[in-house]
MARGUTI-908975 format. One record per residue: x, y, z of N, C-alpha, C in turn. Coordinates in steps of 0.05 Angstrom, whole numbers, padded with zeros to 5 digits, always signed. Layout:
! MARGUTI-908975
XYZXYZXYZ...
This chain:
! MARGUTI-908975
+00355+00004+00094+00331-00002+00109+00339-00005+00139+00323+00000+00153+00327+00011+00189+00331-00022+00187+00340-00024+00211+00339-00052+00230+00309-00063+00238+00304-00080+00255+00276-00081+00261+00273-00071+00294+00258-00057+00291+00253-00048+00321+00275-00021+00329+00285-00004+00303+00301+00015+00300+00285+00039+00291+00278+00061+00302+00264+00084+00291+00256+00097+00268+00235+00100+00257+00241+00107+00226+00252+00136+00224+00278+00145+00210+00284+00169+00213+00261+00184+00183+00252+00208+00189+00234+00214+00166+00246+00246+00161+00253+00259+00149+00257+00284+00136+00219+00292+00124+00211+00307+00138+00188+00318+00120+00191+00346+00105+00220+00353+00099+00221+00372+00077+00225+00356+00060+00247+00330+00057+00247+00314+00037+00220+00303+00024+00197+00298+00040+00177+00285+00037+00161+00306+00010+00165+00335+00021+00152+00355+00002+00177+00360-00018+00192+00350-00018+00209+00363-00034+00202+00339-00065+00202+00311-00055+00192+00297-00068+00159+00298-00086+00147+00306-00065+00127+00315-00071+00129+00330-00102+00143+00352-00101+00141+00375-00123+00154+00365-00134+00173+00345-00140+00185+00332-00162+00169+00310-00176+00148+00300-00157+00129+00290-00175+00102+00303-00192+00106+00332-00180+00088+00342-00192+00104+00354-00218+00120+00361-00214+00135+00378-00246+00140+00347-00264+00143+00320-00250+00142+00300-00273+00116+00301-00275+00095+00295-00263+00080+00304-00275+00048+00330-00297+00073+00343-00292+00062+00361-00308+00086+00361-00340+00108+00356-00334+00122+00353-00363+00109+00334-00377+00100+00307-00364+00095+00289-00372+00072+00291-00398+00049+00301-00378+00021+00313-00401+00029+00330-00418+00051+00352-00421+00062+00374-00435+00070+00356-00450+00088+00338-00450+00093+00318-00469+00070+00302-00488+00055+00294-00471+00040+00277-00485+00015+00308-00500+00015+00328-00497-00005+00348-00514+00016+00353-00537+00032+00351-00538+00055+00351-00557+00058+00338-00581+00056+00308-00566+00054+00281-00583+00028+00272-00588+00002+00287-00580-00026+00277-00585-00030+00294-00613-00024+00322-00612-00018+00340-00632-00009+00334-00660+00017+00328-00655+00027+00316-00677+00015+00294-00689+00010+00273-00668-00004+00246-00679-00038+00251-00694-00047+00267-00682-00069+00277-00691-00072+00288-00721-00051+00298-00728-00050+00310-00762-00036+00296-00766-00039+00277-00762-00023+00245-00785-00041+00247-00804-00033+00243-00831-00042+00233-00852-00043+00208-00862-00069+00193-00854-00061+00161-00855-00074+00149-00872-00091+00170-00902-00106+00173-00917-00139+00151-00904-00144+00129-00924-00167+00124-00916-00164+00096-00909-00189+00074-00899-00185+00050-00886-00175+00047-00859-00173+00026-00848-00176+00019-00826-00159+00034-00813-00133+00040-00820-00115+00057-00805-00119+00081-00798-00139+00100-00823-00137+00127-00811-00166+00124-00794-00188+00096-00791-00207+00095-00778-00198+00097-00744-00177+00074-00742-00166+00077-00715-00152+00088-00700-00136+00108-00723-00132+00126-00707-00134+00145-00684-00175+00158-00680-00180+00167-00657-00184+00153-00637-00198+00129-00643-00201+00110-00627-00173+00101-00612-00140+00101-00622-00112+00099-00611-00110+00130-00596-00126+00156-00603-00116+00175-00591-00138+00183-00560-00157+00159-00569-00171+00167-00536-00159+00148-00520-00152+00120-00520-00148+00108-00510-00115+00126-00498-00114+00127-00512-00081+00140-00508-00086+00164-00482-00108+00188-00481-00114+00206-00464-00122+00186-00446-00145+00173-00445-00155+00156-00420-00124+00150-00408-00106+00132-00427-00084+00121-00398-00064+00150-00395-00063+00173-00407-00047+00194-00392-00066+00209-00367-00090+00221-00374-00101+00219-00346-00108+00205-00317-00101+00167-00327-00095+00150-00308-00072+00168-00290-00052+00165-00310-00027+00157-00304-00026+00189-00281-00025+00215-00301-00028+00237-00282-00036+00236-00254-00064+00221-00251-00080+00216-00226-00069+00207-00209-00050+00194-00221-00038+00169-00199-00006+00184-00190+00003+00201-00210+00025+00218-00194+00024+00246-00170-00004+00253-00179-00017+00271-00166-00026+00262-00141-00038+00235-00144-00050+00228-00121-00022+00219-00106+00000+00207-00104+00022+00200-00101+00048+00224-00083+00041+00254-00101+00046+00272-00092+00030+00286-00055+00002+00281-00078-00009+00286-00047-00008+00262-00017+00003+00243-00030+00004+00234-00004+00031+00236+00007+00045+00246+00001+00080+00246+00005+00073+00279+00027+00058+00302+00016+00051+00318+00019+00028+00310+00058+00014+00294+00058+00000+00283+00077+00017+00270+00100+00033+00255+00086+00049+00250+00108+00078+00265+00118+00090+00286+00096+00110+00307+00112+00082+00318+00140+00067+00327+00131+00044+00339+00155+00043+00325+00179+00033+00307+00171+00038+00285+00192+00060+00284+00211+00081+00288+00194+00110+00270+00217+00117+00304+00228+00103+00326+00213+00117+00352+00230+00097+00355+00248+00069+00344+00245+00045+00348+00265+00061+00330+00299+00066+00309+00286+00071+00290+00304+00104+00296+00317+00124+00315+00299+00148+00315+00321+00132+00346+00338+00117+00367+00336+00116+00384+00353+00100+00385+00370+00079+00349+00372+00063+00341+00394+00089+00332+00414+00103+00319+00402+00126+00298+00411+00142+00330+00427+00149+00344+00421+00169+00375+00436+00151+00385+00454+00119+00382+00446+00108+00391+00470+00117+00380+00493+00110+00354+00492+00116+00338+00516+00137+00337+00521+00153+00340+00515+00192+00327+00522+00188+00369+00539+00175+00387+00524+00176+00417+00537+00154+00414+00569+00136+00400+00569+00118+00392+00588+00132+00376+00614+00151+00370+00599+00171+00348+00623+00185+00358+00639+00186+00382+00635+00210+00401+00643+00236+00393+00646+00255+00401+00660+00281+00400+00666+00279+00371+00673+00310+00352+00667+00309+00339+00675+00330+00340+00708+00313+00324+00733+00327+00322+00753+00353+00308+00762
């Protein structure tokens, strides 16, 4: 961690690079879980309360994987928002240091 009052150094290829590593987690992630909803789904749990709750365990189960997706996606995109950012903001920053011209 920087010092206080020390520059934040930022890499914004790192920032996207991160980015797409949260998107391939998550996209394995849901590939996983259509995998294991699949299988869990042709359980044979004959009759009574168990094979009753079963769908009721397999929505709840989708509800928190589409949480969870949302929140890596959304996570991605902001890693994605702010590489933009810090490359928006170093080629305002070159304008000016190019605006300054030579130094005397």
């Amino acid at each position: 961690m920087p010092e206080r009052n020390q520059p934040l150094r930022v890499d914004p290829t790192e920032l996207q690079v991160a980015a797409d590593q949260l998107d391939a987690q998550a996209s394995s992630f849901v590939t996983a879980h259509h995998a294991s909803h699949s299988r869990a789904g042709h359980a044979a749990l004959g009759a009574g309360l168990s094979a009753a709750a079963l769908p009721e365990m397999l929505a709840v189960w989708d509800s928190n994987v589409a949480r969870s997706h949302q929140r890596f996606a959304a996570l991605a995109e902001d890693h994605r928002i702010a590489a933009t950012k810090y490359r928006v903001t170093d080629a305002h920053g070159a304008e000016h240091i190019d605006d300054a011209g030579p130094a005397r």
